[in-house]
N, C-alpha and C positions, 0 to 999 in steps of 0.2 A: 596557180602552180600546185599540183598536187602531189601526195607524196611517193619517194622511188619506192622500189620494192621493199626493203626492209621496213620502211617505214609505213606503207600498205597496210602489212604485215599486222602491224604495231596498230594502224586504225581498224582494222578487222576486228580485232581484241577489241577493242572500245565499245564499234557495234556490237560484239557479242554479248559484252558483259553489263553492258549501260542499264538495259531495262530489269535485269534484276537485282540491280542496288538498289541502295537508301538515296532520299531524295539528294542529301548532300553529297552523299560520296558522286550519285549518279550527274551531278552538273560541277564536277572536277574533275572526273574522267571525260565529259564532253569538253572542256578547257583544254585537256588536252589532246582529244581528237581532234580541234579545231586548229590548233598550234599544229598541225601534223603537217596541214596544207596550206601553211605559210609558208614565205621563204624563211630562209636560215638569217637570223637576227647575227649582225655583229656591231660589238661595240667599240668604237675610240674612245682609248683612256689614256689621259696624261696632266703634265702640268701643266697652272695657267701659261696662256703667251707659246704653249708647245708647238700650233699651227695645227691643231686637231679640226677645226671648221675649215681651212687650208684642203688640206688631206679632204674634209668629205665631198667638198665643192667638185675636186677631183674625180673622186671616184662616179660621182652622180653625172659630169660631165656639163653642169651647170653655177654659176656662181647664187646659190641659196644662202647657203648660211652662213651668219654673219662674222667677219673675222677680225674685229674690235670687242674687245669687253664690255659687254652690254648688259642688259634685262634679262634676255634672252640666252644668253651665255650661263646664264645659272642655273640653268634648268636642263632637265634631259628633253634631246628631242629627236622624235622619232620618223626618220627618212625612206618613204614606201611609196610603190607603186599604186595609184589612180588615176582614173579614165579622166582628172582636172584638175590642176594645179589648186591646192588647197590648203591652208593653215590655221587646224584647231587649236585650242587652247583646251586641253582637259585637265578641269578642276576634279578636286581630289574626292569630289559629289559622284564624280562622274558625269558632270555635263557640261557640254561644251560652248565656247566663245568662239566663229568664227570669224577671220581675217582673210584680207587680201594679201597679196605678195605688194611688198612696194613700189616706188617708181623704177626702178634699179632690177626689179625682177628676186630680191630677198626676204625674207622673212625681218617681218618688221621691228623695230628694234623696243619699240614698245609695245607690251602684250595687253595691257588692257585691263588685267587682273590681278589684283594683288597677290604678290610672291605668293602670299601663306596661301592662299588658297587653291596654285598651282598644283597638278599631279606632273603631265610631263605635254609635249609639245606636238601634236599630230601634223605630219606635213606630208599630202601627198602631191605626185608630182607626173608626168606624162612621159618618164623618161625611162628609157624600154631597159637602163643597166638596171632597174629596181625591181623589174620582172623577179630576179631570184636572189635577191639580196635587200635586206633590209638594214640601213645602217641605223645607228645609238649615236650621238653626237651627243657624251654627257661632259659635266661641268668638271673643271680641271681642278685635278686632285693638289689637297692641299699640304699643310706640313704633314706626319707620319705622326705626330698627336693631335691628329683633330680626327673627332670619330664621328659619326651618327647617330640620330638618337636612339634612346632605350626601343622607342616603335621598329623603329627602320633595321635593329640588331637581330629582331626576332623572322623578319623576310629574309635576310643575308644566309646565304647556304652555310651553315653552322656556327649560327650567331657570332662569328669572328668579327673584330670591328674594322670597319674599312676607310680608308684616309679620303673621304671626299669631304668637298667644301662643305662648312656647319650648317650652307642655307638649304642644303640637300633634305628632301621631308621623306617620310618614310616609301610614299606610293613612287616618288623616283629612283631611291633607293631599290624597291620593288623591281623596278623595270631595268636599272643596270644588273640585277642578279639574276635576268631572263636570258642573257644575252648567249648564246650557244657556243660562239668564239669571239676573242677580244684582238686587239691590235692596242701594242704600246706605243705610245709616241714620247719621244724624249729628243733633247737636243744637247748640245756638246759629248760630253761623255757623261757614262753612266756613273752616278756619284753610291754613297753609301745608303743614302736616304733616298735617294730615287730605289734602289731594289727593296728596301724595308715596304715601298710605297707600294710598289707592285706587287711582293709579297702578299701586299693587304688589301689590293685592290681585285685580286686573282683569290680570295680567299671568301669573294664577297658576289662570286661568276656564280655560272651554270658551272655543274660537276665539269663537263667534259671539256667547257672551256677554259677551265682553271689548269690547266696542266700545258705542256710546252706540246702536247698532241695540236693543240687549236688557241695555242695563244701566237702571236708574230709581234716582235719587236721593229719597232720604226724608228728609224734614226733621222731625225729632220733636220731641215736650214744647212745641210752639211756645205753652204756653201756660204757661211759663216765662220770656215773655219780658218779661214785662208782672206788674206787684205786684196782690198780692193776686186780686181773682175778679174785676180787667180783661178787658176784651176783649182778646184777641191777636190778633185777625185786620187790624185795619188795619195792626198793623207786618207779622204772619208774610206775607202776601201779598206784596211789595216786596220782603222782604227774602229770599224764597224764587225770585224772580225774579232778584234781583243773584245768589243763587247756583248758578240756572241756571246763567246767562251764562258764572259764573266754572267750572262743570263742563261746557261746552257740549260739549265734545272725549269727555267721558269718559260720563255720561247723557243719557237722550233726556229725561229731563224731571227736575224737581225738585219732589215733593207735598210743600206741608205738614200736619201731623198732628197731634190731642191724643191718643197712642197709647191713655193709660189711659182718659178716653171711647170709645174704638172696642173695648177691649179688656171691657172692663165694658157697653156697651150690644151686641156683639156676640152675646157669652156668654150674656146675660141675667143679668146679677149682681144687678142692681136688684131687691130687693124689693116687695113691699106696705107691709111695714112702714119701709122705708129712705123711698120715698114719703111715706108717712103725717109720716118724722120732719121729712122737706122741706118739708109742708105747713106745719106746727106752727113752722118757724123763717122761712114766709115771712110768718107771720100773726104775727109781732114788730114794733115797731118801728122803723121806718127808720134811724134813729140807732141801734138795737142791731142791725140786721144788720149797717150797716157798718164798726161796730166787732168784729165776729164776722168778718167777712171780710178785715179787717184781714191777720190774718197765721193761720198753725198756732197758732201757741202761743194767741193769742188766742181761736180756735174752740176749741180742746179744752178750755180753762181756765175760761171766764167760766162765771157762774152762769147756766142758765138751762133752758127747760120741757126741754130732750131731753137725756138722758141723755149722758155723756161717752164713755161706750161707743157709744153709736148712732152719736154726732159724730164717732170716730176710724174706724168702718167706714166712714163717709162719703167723709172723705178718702183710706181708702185705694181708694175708689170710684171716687172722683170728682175727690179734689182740692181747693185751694180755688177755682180758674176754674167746676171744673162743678158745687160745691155754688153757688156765684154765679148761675153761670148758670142753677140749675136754679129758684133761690128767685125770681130776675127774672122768670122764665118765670110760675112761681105768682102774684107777686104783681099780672101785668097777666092773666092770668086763671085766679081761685080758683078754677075748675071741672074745670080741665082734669085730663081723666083718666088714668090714671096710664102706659098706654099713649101716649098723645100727648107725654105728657114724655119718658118714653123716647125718642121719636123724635126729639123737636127734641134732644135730647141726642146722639143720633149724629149728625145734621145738623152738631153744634157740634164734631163731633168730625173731622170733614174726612175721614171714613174712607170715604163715599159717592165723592170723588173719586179716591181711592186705587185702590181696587176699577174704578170705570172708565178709571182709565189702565192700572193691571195689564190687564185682558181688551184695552182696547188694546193694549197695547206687547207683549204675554205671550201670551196665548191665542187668540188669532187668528188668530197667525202658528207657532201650535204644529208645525201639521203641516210650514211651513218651515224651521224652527230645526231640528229633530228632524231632517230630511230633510236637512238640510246639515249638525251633527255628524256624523251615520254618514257623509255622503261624505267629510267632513276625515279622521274616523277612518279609513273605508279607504286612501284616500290615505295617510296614513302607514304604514300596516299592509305598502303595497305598497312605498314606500320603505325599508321596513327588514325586511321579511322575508329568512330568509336564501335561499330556494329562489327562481331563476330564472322556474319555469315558474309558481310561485304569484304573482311579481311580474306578469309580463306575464299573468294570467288577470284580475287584479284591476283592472288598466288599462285593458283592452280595456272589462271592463263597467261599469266607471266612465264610460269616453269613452263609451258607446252611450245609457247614461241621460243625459248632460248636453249629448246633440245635441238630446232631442226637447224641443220648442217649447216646451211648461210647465216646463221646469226651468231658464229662463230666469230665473225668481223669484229662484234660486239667487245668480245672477251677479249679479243686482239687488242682493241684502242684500250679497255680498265688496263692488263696487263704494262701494255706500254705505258700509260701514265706513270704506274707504279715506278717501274724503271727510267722514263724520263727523267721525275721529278728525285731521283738517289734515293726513293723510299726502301727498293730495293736494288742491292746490286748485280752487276752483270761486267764481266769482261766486256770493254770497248765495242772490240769486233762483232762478239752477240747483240749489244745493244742497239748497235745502227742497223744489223739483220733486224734485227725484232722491229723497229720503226719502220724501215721498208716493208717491211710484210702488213705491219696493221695501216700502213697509212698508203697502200696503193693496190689496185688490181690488176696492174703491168708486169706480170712473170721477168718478163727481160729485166726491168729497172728493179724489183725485190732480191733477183738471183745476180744482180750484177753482169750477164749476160746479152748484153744487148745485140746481138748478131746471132744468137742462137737458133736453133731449130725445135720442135714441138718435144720433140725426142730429147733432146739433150736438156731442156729444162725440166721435163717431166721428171730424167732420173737426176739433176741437180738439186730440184725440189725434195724428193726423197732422201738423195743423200744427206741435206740440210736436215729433213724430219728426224733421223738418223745419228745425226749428231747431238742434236734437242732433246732426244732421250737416252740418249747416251750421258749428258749434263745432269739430265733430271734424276738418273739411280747412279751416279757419282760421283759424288764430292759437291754438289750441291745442299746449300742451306734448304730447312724448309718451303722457304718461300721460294727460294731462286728455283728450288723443284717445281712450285706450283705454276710460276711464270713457263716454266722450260716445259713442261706437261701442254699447257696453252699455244707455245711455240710449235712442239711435234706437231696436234693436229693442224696447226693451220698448215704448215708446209706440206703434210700429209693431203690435206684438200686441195689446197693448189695444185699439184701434181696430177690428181684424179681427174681435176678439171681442166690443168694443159690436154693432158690424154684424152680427153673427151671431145674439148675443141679445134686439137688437131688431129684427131682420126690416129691418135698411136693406140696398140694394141698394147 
């Protein structure tokens, strides 16, 4: 996968300026031309027990990694696309121990190599969702005083300390701070020290993934919240909205989730015969299902036509919400084929919304996240290089790429973090304009227009630029000037460019 346009852009600069560096500068700006034409890294961060291996099994569409606390659960591990299912071990040498996948098709639960000597987990894999996405499955964060050590402080994007588990060594450390956007998982409600946590875990990103631009909250197990094989959706809904609100600074949004239904109907774990055993306990009576669905103990225990073993694969399937949900399903209609349960089963598993705010919040904007890490990364690269002439090379073609007109995009997403994260403020109204605008190329969905014509968003673009510098000379703070300065021209571009691709004069 190679890079979009802006990020092109961004490797062009690379090539250009590579051969007349210093030897070191010159093989840390090929790091990061070679980072240009990967996919966009994201990582799952949470507490232990959150369902973070859950959630990745998911998104990969395979059950891999492993969701028992294990050896392997302490370490980071890194989820990419390969021509063959493959599991490194990279020691912190930099060389590698390979393994097989086990009998079960997961990553083994014993690595082979002593902890200390871990860096993090290579696993690639034949599954076409890893094409543009590469997931982070790190170790779950610990109390809000347990930091990393003095090594791992000095890689963390401004030495802040970060609440990951103490066996966390600095080169994993390393590679949760590569990560471009993050995803929080958390379960019940959002407590005082789960946001301190985050706080510190978001302190410890990539620049641009540290901000609610390209962070997303995950609310898991939401089917925990509620006894026995209840509906959770009328509480998780509400209550995944108050914990927007309360993360509004730190995520762009909060999904709720029944991770093991997304995980199990993902995968395809559902049998014929697991089906068949669904049929057979919806075709009970009503008073004995819902004493079956009562509780665990009571499914696995009572007497009845399905086997106690089939009933405990069940659960570990499904649960007692999605064996509930599955036999409700059955019982309003006995016909329904066993493919159509599967589906209402993912339906029930909230993972279809997941999936479309990811490719929102995440893959849409790949080619700008990507394109504005390497410029952060150069940026530093040129503040701290020790040679003179490699500093002012690096500058120069930084400042030549961030004049021309599309890498305004840029300036859009710093801005909005600003204001995302209350750095600075903004009237409500302006604030979700300003988000719409850095976080989509859709005129309809930025202007709120959705039925519009080329003409009429052309001059509601302008009007909006119009208004943005009207803010910025006043009654605007300094800064909320320089943000409002940033807002004009984009609106001002956008505009230029509705008219251009609708043929208005």
């Amino acid at each position: 996968m190679g890079p979009g346009p802006l990020g092109a852009r961004v490797a062009a600069l690379c090539d250009e300026v590579a051969p007349r560096l210093g030897t070191d500068t010159r093989a840390q700006v090929g790091a990061v031309r070679r980072r240009l034409d990967e996919p966009l890294r994201v990582a799952l961060a949470g507490r232990l027990k959150a369902g973070k291996s859950t959630l990745v099994n998911a998104l990969i569409g395979r059950r891999v990694a492993p969701t028992e606390v294990g050896e392997c659960t302490r370490v980071v591990t890194q989820f990419r696309y390969g021509t063959t299912d493959r599991v490194d071990v990279v020691r912190r040498d930099g060389s590698r121990t390979s393994l097989p996948l086990d009998e079960t098709g997961m990553i083994p639960q014993r690595l082979g190599v002593a902890r200390a000597e871990i860096s993090f987990v290579d696993v690639t894999l034949t599954s076409d969702r890893l094409r543009d996405l590469t997931v982070l499955d790190t170790p779950g964060l610990a109390s809000t005083n347990t930091s990393v050590s003095a090594g791992a402080q000095r890689l963390l994007t401004g030495g802040s300390l970060g609440p990951l588990d103490d066996d966390v060594d600095d080169d994993s450390a390393g590679a949760i701070s590569g990560a471009e956007a993050v995803v929080y998982v958390f379960t019940q409600s959002v407590r005082a020290d789960d946001v301190r946590a985050l706080e510190a875990f978001r302190s410890a990103s990539a620049r641009l993934s540290g901000n609610p631009v390209n962070s997303l909250g995950l609310f898991n197990k939401v089917d925990k919240l509620v006894g026995g094989g209840a509906d959770p959706w009328p509480t998780a809904e509400p209550l995944a909205a108050d914990q927007a609100r309360v993360l509004r600074r730190m995520v762009a949004d909060v999904v709720p989730v029944v991770g093991l239904l997304a995980e199990t109907t993902e995968a395809g774990r559902l049998t014929a015969a697991d089906c068949e055993a669904l049929r057979v306990l919806a075709g009970l009576p009503a008073a004995e299902r819902t004493v079956l669905l009562a509780s665990v103990d009571l499914f696995t225990s009572r007497d009845c036509p399905v086997p106690r073993q089939r009933r405990e694969r069940l659960l570990r399937l499904l649960d007692l919400y999605g064996v509930g949900f599955a036999l409700a399903q059955l019982v309003a209609q006995p016909r329904l084929a066993s493919g159509e349960l599967v589906r209402a089963l993912h339906a029930a598993s909230g993972f279809a919304r997941l999936r479309h705010t990811l490719d929102q919040a995440f893959r849409w904007r790949t080619d700008a996240i990507k394109a504005g890490w390497a410029l952060s990364s150069l940026e530093r690269l040129a503040g701290h290089t020790a040679r003179a002439a490699d500093r002012e090379l690096l500058r120069d073609a930084i400042e030549r790429v961030l004049q021309q007109p599309e890498y305004h995009r840029l300036r859009l997403l710093e801005v909005a973090q600003l204001v995302s994260t209350g750095t600075v403020e903004l009237p409500e109204p302006m604030e979700q304009e300003l988000t719409r605008l850095a976080l989509s190329t859709d005129a309809r969905w930025i202007l709120a227009l959705p039925a519009a014509g080329p003409e009429q968003l052309a001059s509601a673009a302008l009007e909006a630029a119009a208004r943005w510098r009207v803010y910025a000379v006043a009654g605007a703070s300094p800064a909320q000037s320089r943000v409002a300065q940033v807002a004009h021209r984009g609106f001002y571009l956008l505009s230029q460019r509705v008219r251009a691709e609708g043929g208005v004069r």
